[in-house]
C-alpha positions as CSV (number, residue, x, y, z in Angstrom):
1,X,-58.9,3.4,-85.0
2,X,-62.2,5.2,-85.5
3,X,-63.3,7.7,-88.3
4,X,-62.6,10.7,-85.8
5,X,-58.8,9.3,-85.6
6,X,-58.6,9.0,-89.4
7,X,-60.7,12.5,-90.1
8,X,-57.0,13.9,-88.1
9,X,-55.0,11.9,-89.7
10,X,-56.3,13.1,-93.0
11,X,-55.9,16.6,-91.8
12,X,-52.3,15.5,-90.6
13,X,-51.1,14.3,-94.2
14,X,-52.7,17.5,-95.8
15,X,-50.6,20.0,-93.7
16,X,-47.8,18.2,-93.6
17,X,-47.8,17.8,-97.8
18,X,-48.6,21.3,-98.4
19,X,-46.3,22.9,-96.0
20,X,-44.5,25.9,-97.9
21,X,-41.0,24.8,-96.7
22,X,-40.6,21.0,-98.7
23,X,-37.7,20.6,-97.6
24,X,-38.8,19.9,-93.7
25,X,-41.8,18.0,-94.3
26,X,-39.5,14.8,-93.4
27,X,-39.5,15.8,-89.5
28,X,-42.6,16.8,-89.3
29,X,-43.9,13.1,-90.6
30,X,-41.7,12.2,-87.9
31,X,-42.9,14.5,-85.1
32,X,-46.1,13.5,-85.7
33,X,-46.3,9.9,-86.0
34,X,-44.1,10.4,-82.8
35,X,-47.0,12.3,-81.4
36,X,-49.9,9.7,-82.8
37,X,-48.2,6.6,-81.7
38,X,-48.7,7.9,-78.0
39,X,-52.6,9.2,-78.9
40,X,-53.1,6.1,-80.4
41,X,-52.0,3.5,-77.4
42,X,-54.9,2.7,-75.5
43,X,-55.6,3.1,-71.9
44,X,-54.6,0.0,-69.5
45,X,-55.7,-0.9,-66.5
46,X,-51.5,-0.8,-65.5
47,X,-50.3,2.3,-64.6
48,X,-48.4,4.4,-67.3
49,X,-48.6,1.6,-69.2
50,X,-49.8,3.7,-72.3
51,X,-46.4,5.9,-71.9
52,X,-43.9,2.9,-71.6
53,X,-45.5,1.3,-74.6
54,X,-45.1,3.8,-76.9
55,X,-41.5,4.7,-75.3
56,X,-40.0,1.3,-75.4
57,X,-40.8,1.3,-79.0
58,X,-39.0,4.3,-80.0
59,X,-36.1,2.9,-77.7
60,X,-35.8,-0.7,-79.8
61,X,-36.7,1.3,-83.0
62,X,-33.4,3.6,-82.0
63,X,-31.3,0.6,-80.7
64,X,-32.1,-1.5,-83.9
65,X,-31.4,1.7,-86.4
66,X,-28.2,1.7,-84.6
67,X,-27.5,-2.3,-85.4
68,X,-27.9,-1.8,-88.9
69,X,-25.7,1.4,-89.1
70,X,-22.3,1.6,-90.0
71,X,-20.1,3.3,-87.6
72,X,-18.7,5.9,-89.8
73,X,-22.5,7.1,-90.3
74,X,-24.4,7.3,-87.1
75,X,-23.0,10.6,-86.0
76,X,-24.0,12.7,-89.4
77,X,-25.8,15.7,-88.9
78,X,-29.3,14.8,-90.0
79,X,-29.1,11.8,-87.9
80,X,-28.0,13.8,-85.1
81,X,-31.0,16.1,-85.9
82,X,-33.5,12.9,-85.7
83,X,-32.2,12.0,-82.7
84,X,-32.9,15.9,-81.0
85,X,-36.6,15.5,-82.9
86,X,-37.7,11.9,-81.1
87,X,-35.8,12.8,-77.7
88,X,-37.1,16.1,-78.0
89,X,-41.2,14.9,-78.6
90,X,-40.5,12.3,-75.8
91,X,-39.5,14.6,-73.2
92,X,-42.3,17.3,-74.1
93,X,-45.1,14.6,-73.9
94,X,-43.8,13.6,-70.6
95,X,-43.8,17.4,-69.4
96,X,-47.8,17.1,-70.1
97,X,-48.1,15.4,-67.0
98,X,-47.6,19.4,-65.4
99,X,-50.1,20.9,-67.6
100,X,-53.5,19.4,-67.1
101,X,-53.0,18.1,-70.8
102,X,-53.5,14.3,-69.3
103,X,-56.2,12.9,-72.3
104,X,-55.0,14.8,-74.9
105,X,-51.4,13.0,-76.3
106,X,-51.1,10.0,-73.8
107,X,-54.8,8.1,-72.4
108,X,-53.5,8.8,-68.7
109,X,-51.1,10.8,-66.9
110,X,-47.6,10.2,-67.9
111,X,-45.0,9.0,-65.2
112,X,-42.4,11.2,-63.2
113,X,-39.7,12.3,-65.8
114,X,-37.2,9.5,-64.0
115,X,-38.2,6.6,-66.5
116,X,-37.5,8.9,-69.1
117,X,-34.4,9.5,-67.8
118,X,-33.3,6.5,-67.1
119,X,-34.3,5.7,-70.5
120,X,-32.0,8.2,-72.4
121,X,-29.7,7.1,-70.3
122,X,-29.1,3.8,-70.8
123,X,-29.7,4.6,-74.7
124,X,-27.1,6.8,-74.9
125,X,-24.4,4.5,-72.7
126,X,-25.5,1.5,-75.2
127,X,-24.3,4.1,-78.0
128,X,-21.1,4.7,-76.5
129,X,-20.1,1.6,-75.9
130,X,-20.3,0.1,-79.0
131,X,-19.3,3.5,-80.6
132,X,-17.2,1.8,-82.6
133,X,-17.3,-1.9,-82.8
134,X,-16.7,-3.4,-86.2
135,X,-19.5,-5.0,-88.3
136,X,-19.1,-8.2,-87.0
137,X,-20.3,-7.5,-83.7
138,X,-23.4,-5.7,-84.9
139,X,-24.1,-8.5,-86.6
140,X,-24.0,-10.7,-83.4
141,X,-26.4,-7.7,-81.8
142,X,-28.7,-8.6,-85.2
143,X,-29.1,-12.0,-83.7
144,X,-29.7,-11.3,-80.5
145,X,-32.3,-8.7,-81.4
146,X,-33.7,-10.9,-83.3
147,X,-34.4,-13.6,-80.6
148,X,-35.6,-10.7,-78.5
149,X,-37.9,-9.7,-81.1
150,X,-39.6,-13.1,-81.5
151,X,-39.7,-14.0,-78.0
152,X,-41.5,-10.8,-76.7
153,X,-43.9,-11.6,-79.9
154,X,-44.8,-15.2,-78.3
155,X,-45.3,-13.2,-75.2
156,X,-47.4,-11.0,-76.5
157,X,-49.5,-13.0,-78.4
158,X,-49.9,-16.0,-75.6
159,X,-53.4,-14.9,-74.1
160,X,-51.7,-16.6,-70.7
161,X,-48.2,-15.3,-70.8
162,X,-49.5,-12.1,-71.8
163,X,-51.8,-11.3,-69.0
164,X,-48.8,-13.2,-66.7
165,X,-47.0,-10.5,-67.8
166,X,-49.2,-7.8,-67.7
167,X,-49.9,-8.3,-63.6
168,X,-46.1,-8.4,-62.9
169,X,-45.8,-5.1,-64.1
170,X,-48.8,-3.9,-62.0
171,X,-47.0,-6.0,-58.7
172,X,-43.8,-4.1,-60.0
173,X,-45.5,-0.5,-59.1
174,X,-47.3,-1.8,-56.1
175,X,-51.0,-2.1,-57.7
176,X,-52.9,-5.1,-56.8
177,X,-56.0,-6.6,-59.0
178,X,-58.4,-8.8,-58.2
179,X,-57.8,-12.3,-59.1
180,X,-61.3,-12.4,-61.2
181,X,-59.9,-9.4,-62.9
182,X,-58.3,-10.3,-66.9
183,X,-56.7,-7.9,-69.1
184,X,-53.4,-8.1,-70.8
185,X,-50.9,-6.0,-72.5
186,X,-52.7,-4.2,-76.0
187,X,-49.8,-2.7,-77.9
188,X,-50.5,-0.4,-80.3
189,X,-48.9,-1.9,-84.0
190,X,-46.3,-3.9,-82.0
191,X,-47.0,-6.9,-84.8
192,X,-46.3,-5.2,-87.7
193,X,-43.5,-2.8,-85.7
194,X,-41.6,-5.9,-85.0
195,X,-41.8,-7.8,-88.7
196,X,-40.5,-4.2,-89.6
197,X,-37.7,-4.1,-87.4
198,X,-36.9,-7.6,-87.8
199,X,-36.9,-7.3,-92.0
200,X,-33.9,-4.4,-91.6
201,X,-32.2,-6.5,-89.9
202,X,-32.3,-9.7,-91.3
203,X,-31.5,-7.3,-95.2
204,X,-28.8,-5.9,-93.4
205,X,-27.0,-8.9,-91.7
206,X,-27.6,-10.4,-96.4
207,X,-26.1,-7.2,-97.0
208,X,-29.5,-6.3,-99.1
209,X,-29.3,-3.0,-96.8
210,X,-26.4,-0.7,-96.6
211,X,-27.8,2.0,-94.1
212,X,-30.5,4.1,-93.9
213,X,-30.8,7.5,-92.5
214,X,-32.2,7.3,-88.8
215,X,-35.5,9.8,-89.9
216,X,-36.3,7.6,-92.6
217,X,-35.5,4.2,-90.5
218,X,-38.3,5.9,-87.7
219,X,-40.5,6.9,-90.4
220,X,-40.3,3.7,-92.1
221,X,-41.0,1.7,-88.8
222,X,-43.6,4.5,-87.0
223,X,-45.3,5.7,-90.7
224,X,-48.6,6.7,-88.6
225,X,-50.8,5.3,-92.0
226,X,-50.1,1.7,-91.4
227,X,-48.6,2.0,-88.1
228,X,-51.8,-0.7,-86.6
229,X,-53.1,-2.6,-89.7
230,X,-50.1,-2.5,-92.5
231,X,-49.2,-2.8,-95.2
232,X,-45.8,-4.1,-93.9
233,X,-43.6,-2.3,-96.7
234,X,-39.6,-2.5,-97.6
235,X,-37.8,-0.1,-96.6
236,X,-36.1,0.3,-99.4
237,X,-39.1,1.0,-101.1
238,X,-40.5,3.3,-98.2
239,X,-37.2,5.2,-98.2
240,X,-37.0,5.8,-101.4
241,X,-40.7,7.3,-101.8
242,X,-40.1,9.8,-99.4
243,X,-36.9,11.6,-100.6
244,X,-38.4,11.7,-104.0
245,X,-38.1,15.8,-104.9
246,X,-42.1,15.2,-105.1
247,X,-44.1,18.4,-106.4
248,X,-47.0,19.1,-104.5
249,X,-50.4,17.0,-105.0
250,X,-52.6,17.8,-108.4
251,X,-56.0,17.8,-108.3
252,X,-56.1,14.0,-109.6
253,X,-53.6,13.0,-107.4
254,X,-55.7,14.1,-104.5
255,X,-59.3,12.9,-105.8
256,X,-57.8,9.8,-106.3
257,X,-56.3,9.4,-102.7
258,X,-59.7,10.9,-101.6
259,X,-61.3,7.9,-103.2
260,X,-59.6,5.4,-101.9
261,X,-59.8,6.7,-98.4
262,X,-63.9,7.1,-98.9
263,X,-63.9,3.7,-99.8
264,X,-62.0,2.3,-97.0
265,X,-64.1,4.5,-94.6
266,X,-67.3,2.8,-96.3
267,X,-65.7,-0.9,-96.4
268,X,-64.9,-0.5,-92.6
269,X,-67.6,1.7,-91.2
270,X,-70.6,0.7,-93.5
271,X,-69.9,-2.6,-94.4
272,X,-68.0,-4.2,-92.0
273,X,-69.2,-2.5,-89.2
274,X,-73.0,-3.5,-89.8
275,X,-71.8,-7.2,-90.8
276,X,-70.1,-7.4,-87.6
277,X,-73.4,-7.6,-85.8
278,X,-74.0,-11.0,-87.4
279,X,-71.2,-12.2,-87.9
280,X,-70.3,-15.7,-86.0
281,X,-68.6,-14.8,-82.5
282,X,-68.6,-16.1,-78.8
283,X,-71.1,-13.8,-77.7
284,X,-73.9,-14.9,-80.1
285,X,-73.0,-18.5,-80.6
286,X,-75.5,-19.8,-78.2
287,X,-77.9,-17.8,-79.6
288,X,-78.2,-19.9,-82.9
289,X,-79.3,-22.8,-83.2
290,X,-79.8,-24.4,-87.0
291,X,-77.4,-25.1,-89.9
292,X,-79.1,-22.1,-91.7
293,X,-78.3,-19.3,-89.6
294,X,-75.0,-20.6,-88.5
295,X,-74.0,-20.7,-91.7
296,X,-75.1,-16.9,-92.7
297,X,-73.0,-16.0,-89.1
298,X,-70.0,-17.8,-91.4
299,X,-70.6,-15.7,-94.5
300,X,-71.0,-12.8,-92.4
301,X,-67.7,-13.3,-90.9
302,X,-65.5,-13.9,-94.2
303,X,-67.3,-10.8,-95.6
304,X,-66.3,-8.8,-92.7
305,X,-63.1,-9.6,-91.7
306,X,-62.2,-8.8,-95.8
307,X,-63.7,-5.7,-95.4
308,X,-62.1,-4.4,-92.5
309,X,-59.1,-5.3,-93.4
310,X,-58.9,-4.2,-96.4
311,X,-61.2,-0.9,-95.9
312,X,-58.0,-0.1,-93.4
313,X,-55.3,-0.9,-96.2
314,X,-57.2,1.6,-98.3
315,X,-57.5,4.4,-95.7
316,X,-53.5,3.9,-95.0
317,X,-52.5,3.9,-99.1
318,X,-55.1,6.9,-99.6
319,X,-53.2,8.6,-96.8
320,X,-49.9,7.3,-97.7
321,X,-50.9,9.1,-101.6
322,X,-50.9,12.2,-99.7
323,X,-47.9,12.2,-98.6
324,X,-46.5,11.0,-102.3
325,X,-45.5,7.6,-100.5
326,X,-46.7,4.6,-102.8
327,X,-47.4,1.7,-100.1
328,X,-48.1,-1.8,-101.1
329,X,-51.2,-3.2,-102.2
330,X,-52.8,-5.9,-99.8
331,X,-55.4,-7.6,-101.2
332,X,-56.8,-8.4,-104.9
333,X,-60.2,-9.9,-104.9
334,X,-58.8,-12.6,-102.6
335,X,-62.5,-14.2,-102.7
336,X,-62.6,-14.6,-106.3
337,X,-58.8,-16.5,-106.7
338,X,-59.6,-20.4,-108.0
339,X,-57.3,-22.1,-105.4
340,X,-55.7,-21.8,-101.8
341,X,-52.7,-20.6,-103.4
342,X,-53.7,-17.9,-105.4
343,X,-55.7,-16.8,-102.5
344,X,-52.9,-16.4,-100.2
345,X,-51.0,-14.7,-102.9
346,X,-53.9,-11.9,-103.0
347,X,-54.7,-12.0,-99.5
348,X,-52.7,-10.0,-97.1
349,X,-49.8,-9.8,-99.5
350,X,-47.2,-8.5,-97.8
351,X,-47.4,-10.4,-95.0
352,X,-47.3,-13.8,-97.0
353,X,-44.2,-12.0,-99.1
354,X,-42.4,-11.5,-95.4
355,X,-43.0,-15.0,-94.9
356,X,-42.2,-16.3,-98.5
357,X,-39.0,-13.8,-98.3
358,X,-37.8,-14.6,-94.7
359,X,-38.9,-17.8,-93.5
360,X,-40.4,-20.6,-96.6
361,X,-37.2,-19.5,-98.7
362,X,-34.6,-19.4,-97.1
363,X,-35.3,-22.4,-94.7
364,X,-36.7,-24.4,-98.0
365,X,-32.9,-23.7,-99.5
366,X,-31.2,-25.0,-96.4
367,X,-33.5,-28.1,-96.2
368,X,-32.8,-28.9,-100.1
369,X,-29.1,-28.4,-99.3
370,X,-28.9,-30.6,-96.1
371,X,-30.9,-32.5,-96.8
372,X,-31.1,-33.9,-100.4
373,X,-32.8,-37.7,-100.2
374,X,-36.0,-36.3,-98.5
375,X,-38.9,-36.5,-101.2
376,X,-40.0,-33.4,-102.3
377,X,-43.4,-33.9,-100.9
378,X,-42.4,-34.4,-97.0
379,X,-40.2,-31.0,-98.2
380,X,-43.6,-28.9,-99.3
381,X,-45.5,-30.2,-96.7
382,X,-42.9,-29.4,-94.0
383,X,-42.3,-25.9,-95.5
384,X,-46.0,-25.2,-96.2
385,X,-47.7,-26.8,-92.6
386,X,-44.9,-24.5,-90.8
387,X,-44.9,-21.3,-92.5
388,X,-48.9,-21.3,-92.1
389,X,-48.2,-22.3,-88.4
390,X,-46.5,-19.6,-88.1
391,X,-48.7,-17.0,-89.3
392,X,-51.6,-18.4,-87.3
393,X,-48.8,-18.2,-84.4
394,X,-48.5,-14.6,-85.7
395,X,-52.4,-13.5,-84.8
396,X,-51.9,-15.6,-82.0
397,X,-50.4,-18.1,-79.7
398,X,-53.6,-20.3,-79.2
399,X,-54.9,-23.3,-80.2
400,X,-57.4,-21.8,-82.6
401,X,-55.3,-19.8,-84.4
402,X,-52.8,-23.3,-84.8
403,X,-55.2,-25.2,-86.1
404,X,-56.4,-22.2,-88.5
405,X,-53.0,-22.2,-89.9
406,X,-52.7,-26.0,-90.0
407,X,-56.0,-26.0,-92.2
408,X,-54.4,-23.8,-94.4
409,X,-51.0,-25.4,-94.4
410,X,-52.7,-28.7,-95.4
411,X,-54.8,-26.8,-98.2
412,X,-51.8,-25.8,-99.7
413,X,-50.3,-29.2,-99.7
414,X,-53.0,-30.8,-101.4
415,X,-53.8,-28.3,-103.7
416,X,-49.7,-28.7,-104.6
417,X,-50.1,-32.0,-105.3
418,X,-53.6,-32.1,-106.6
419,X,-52.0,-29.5,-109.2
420,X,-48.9,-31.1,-110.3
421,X,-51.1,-34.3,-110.9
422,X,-53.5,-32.8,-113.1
423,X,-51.3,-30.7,-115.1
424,X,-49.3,-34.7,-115.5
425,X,-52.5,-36.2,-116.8
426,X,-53.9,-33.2,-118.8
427,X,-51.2,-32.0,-120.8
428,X,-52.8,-29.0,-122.2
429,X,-55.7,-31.2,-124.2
430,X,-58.9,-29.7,-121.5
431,X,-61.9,-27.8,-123.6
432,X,-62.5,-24.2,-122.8
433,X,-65.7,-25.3,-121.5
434,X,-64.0,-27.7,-119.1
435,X,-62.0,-24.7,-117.6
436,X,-64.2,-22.0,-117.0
437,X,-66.1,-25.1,-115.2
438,X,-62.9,-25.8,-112.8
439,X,-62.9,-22.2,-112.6
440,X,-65.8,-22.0,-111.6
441,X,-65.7,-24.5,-109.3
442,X,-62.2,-23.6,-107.7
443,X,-63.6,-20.6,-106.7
444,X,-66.7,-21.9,-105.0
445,X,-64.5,-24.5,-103.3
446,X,-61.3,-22.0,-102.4
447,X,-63.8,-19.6,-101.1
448,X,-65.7,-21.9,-99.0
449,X,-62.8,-23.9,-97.4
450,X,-61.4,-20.3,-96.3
451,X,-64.7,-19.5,-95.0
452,X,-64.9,-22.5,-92.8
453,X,-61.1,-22.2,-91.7
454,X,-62.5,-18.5,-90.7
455,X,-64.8,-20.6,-87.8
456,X,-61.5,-21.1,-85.8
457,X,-60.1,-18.0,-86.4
458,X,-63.2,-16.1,-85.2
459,X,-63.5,-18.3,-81.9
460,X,-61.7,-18.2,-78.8
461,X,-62.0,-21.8,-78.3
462,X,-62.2,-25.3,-79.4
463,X,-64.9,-26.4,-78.0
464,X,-67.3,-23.4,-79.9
465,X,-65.5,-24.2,-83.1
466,X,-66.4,-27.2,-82.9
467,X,-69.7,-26.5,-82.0
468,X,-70.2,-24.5,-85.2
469,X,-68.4,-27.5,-87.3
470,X,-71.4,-29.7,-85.3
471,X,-74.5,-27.0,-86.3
472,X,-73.1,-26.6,-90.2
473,X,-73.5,-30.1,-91.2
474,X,-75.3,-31.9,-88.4
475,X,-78.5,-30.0,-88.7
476,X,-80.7,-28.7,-85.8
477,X,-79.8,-28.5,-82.2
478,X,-81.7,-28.1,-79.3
């Protein structure tokens, strides 16, 4: 996104919240993060690609609300009504394709109203079909959905299966490209959309989720805030925010959500932005050439990547303060935390809580259950070297971003152990001078090691990682 897109969203949440009838301020959230998750999808070099993105989102967003609801309440009114809203915004972006409007909602022309069609369709004979299957069966459609879900996420993030993909969809509409030609599939919040759709799910098939309306599930899943960079809220939570009889915004209530987006605009544009020009990447690599400098491009890069990231978390709760939704907090001075632990627990929160919640829990329960003579060391080092896999896996299916989360998986091992041997051999007797000095030096040490592991995040290969592992402690090279 760039500060034009978040000025309108801004102006978006500030209608929307101050709209005299209150009690319709729920569909138009929805119609317009219908409407922005269209603008937002970028143009592709595959034809209509930036309406069937956007489409066959709503589509699995529909199909898995429909999973997780009982039979007895899919039909009630206001779901009915949700239903008219989505199909209703699909079908009148699609009809811009007649009016010259082509730029405006969708980056190109939409297609011929057939897909759409098609689309409703085959929704709608889905629906019927398993009208009324028993709960059972929906939880067999869980799993499946949630195979689905993972595999098109390894497709999506494989730079090689991805741009696979991406020209069999140009062959399907008869468009050739040239074989020097690369681009792949760019879909607009897919990541976080999926970990979304896959946490209703999974809470519903551990009965943690007894239904949800379906224009809370799509606002939940499509909230236009932190529809592209988080934070990856419950929707629990999310639902309950928004049906809260909210008065509107005071005057501290909006200077304080003005705040926070003013600082996320200066983190991201000011900050980030300028450190982005010397920060370590593949295009200026070759152009440095001592430990020095390669080692500023390293600082550079930790400082930046923080400050986007986090300058986007605070435009998205700033918006989300408009609205009276409370989202999640996403980062807490990860840089300053003594150890690799407490830095992942301040660093991208909720993602590591998805993880904790859905993967390194439940999987560390089974393997404790099964399996009871493994030592508990092979048992953290297991859990920890796979759930970091995992997350690298999660940025993306290369080998950069698996030895990234290796580095951190094996941080977090040692520091596990490290810890539980010093607090053996301490026993509470260390002088308050000898632990503002391990403070001291935690820090120093946390924040460099995740400033190194940054060096194969930032890269797109090996061989330059290397390259800047080579420059940082092997001194000049020619």
């Amino acid at each position: 996104m760039d500060y034009q897109q978040i000025l309108i969203f801004i102006l978006a949440a500030l209608v929307i919240r101050y709209f005299p009838v209150s009690n319709i301020r729920k569909w138009l959230l929805l119609t317009t993060s219908i409407v922005f998750l269209y603008w937002l999808q970028p143009l592709s070099p595959i034809r209509y690609l930036d309406f069937y993105l956007p489409t066959i989102l709503l589509l699995l967003t529909l199909l898995s609300w429909f999973i997780i609801t009982p039979p007895e309440n899919r039909y009630h009114k206001e779901n009915l009504l949700a239903l008219a809203i989505t199909f209703g915004c699909l079908f009148i972006i699609n009809a811009t394709r007649w009016f010259g409007l082509t730029g405006i909602i969708t980056a190109s022309r939409p297609p011929a109203l057939s897909f759409l069609l098609i689309s409703v369709v085959g929704l709608f004979l889905f629906f019927w079909l398993l009208r009324n299957q028993e709960a059972k069966t929906n939880r067999w459609l869980g799993i499946v959905f949630l195979i689905f879900f993972i595999i098109l996420l390894v497709i999506l993030k494989s730079p090689t299966l991805n741009q696979w993909t991406a020209k069999q969809i140009g062959v399907m509409q008869n468009q050739s490209f040239p074989s020097n030609i690369r681009f792949d599939i760019r879909w607009l919040g897919i990541s976080y959309v999926i970990f979304r759709l896959l946490h209703t799910i999974k809470d519903y098939q551990s009965n943690r989720l007894s239904g949800v309306g379906l224009a809370d599930y799509m606002n939940y899943v499509i909230f236009f805030p932190s529809l592209s960079a988080g934070p990856i809220d419950r929707i629990q939570h999310f639902s309950e925010e928004l049906n809260l009889d909210m008065p509107l915004p005071d005057r501290n209530n909006l200077v304080s959500a003005a705040w926070r987006i003013f600082l996320g605009l200066f983190k991201k544009f000011a900050l980030a932005d300028t450190l982005a020009i010397i920060a370590i990447h593949n295009l200026n690599l070759n152009q440095i050439q001592n430990n020095i400098w390669i080692l500023v491009s390293v600082y550079a890069y930790a400082a930046m990547i923080w400050l986007d990231f986090d300058g986007y978390t605070d435009i998205a709760i700033g918006l989300g303060q408009v609205f009276g939704i409370k989202l999640p907090e996403n980062f807490n001075k990860p840089y300053l935390r003594p150890n690799i632990k407490l830095f992942w627990d301040n660093w991208h929160m909720t993602l590591t809580q998805w993880f904790r919640a859905y993967y390194f829990n439940p999987v560390s329960r089974t393997l404790r259950r099964k399996w009871k003579t493994v030592p508990v060391g092979a048992m953290v080092f297991f859990m920890q070297m796979t759930t970091m896999l995992l997350i690298g896996f999660w940025h993306g299916v290369t080998w950069n971003f698996a030895v990234w989360g290796l580095w951190h998986g094996l941080g977090l091992f040692v520091h596990n152990r490290w810890s539980a041997w010093v607090e053996q051999k301490q026993q509470g007797t260390s002088s308050p001078i000898w632990q503002k000095a391990r403070l001291a030096g935690g820090v120093f040490l946390t924040f460099h090691f995740v400033a190194f592991g940054w060096v194969w995040f930032a890269l797109p290969s090996m061989k330059q990682s290397l390259r800047v592992f080579s420059l940082l402690f092997g001194g000049v090279h020619g």
